[in-house]
PAKE-360248 format. One record per atom (N, C-alpha, C, CB): residue number from 1; residue in three letters; y, z, x. Coordinates in pm, whole numbers. Atoms other than C-alpha are relative to their C-alpha. Glycine has a CB too. Layout:
! residues N
n,res,north,up,east
NUM,ALA,Y,Z,X
...
//
This chain:
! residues 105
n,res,north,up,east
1,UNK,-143,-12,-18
1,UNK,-1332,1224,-693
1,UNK,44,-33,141
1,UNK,46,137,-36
2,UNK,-44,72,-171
2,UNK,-1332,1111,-291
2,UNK,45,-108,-49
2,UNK,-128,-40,133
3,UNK,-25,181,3
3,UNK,-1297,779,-420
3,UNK,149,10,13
3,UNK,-53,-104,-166
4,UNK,-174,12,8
4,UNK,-931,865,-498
4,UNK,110,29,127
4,UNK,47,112,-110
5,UNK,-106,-4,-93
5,UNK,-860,966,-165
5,UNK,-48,-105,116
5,UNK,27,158,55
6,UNK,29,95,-62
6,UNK,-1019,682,-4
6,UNK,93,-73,-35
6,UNK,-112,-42,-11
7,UNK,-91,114,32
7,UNK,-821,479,-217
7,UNK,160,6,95
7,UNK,28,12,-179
8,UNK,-56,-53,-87
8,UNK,-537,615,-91
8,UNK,43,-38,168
8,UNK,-62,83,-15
9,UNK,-1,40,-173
9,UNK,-620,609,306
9,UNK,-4,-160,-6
9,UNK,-159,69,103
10,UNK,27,127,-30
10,UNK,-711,245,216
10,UNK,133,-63,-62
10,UNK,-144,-52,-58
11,UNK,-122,53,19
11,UNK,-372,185,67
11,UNK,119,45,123
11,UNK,38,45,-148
12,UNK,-72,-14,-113
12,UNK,-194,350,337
12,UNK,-10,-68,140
12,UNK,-10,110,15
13,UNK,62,78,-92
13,UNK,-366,142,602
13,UNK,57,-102,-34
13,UNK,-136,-9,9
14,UNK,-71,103,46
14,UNK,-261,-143,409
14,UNK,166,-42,39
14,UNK,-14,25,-130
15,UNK,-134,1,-40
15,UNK,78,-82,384
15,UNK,87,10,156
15,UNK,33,96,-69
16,UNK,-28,-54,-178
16,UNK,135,75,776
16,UNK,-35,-137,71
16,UNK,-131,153,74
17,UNK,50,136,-73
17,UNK,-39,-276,896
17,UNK,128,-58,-56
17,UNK,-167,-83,-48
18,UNK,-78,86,56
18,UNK,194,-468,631
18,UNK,160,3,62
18,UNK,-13,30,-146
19,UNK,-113,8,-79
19,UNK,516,-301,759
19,UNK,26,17,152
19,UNK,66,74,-51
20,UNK,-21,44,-155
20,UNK,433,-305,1145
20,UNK,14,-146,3
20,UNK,-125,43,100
21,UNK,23,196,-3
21,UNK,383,-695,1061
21,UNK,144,-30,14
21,UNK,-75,-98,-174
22,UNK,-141,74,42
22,UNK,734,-720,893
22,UNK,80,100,100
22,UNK,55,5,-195
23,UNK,-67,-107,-71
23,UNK,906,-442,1145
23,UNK,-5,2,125
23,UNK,-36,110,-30
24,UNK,19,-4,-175
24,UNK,739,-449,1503
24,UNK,-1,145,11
24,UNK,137,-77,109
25,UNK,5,-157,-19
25,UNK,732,-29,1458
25,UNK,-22,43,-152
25,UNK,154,74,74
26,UNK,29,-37,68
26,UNK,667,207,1234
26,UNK,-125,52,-122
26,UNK,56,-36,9
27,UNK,124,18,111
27,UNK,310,192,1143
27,UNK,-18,145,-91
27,UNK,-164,-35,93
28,UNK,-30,-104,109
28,UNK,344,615,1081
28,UNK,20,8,-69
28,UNK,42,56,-14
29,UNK,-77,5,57
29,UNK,584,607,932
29,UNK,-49,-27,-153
29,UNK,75,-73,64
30,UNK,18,38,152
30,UNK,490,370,618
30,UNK,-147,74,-47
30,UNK,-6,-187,-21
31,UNK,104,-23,83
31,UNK,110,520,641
31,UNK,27,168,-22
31,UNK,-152,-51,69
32,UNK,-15,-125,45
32,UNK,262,906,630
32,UNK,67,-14,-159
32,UNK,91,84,110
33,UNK,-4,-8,146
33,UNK,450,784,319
33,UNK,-99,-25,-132
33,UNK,82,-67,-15
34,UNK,78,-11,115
34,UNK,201,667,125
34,UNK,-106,120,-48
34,UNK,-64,-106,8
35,UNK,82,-121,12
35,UNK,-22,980,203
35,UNK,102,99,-64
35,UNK,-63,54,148
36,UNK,-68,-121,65
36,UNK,244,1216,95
36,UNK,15,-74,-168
36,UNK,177,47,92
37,UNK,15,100,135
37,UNK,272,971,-215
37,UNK,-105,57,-89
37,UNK,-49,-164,37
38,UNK,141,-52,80
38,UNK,-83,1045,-285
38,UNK,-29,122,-18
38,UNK,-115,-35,55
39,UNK,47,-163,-18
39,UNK,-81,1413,-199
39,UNK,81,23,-90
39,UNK,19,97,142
40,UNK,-71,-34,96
40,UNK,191,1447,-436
40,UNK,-12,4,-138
40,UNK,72,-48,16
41,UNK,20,91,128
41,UNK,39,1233,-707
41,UNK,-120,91,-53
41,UNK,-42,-185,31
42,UNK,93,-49,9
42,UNK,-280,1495,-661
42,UNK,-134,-24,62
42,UNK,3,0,-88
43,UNK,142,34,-117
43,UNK,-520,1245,-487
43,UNK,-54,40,102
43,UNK,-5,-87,55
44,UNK,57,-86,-166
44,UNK,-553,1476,-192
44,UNK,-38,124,10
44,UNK,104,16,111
45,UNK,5,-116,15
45,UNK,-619,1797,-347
45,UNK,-126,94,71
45,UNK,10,2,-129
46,UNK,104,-91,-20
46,UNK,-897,2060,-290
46,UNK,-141,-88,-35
46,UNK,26,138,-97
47,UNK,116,-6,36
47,UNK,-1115,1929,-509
47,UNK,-18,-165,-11
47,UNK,-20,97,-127
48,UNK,2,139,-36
48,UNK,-1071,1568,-481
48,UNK,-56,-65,141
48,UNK,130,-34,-12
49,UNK,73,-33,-166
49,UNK,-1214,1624,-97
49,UNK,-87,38,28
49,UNK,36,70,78
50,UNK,100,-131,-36
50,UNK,-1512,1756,-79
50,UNK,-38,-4,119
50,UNK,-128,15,-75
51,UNK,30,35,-103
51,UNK,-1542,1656,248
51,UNK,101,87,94
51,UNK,-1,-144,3
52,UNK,-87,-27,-66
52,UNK,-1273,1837,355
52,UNK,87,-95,115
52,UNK,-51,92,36
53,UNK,-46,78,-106
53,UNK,-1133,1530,545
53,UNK,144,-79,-27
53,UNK,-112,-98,29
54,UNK,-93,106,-8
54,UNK,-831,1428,370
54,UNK,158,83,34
54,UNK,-8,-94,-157
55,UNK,-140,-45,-74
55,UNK,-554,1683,548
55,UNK,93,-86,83
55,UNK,-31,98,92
56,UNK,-104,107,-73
56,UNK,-265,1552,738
56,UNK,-17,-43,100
56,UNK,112,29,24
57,UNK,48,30,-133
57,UNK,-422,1587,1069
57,UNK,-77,-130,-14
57,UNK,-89,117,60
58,UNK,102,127,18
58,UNK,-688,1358,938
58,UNK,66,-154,-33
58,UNK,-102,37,-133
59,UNK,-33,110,29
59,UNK,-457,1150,758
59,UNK,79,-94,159
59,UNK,95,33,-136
60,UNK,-50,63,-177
60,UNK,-287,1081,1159
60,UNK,-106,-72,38
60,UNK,26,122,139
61,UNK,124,-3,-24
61,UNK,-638,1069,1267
61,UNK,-29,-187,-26
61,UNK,-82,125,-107
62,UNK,82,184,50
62,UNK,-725,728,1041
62,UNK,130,-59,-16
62,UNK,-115,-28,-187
63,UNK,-120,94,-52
63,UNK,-362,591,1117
63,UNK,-15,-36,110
63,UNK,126,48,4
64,UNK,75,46,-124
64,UNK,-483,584,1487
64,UNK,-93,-108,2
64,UNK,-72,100,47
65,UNK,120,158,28
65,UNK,-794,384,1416
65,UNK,87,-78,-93
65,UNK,-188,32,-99
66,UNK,-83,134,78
66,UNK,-549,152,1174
66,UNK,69,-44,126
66,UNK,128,39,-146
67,UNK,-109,44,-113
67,UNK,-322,98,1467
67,UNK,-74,-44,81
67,UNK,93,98,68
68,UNK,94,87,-58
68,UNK,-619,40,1697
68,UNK,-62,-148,-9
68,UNK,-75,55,-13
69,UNK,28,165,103
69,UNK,-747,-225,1473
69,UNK,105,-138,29
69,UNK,39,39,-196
70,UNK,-116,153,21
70,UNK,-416,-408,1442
70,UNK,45,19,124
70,UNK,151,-8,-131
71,UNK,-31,58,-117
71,UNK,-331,-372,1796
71,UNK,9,-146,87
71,UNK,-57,55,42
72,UNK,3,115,-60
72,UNK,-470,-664,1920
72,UNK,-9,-130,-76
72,UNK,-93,10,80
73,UNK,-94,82,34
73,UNK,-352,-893,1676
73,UNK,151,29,-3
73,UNK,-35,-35,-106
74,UNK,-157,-16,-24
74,UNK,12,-751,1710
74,UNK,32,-17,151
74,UNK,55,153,-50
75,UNK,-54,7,-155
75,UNK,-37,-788,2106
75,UNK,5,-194,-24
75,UNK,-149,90,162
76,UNK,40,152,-41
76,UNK,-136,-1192,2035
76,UNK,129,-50,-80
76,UNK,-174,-71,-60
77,UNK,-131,95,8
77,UNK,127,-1248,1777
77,UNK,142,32,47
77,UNK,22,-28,-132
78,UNK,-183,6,-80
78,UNK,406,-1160,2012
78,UNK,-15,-9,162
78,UNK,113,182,-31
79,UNK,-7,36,-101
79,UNK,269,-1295,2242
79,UNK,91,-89,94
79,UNK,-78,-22,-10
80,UNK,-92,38,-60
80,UNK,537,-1521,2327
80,UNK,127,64,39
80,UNK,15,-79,-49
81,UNK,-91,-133,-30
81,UNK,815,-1235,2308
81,UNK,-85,11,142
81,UNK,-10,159,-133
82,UNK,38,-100,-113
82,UNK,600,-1051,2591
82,UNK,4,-146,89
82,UNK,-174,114,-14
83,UNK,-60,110,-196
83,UNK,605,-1417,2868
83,UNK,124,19,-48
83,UNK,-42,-232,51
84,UNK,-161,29,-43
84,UNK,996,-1457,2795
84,UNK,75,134,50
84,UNK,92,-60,-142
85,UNK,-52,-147,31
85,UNK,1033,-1081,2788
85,UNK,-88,69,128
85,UNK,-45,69,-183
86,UNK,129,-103,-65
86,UNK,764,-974,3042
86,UNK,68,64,114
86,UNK,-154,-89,66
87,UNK,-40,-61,-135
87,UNK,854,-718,3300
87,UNK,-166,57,63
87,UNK,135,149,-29
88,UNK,160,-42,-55
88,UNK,489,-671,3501
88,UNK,-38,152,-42
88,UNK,-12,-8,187
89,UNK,52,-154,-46
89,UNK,541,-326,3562
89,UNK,37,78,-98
89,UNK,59,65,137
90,UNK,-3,-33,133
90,UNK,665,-204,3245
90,UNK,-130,-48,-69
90,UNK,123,-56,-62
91,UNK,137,40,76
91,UNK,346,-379,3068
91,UNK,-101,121,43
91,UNK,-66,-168,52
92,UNK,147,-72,-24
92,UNK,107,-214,3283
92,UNK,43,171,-7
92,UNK,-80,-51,183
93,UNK,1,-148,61
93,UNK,252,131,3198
93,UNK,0,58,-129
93,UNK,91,54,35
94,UNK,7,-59,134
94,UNK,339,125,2878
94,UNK,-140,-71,-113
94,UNK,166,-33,-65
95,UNK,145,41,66
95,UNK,20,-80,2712
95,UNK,-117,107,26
95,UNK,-54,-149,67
96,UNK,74,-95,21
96,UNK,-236,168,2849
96,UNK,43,116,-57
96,UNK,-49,22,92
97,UNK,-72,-142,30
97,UNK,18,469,2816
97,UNK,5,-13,-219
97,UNK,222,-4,110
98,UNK,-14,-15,126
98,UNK,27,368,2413
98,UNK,-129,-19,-49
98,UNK,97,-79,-54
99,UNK,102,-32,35
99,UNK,-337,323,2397
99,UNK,-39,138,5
99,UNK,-66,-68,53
100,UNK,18,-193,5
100,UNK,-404,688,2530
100,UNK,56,45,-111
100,UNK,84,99,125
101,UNK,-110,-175,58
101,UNK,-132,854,2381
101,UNK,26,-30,-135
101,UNK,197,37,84
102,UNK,17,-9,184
102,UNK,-159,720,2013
102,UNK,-92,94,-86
102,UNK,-55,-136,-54
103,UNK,57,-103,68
103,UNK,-456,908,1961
103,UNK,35,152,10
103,UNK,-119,-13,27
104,UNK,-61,-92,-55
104,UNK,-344,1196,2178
104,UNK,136,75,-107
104,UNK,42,-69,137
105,UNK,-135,-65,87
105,UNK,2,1256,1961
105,UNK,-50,-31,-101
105,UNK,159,-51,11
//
């Protein structure tokens, strides 16, 4: 019964990549809905877990590593936004400051 909440994390990953693509924000966002989706649907229950790993903390947890992942293709394809757009010193605060602090929050 994990399988069902793999499925799950692996559809929410999906989706959270799909609408940061079409959005530029929001990767939470779309992967907290599909987890409440699934928690609703039962895929996240007690006994569907035996791992105890598929709570909400966790579900944040493997939205972090999704966002990691697609980071650095979302830094390359906007990459032209960031030269027409670039302020130096804004970059170099907020690029590390959202690496830290994604996992962090």
């Amino acid at each position: 019964r994990m399988i069902e909440a793999a499925i799950v994390f692996s559809i929410a990953a999906f989706v959270g990549n799909f609408g940061v693509a079409l959005t530029g924000f929001g990767m939470a966002i779309f992967f907290l809905f599909v987890y409440n989706v699934g928690e609703f649907a039962g895929a996240m229950d007690a006994d569907s877990c035996t791992s105890n790993r598929c709570g909400i903390k966790d579900a944040v947890f493997y939205q972090t590593i999704s966002l990691f992942a697609a980071l650095p293709v979302l830094l390359y394809r906007s990459r032209n936004v960031i030269r027409e757009h670039k302020n130096k010193t804004l970059l170099v605060a907020f690029i590390p400051a959202t690496i830290v602090g994604t996992p962090i929050g």
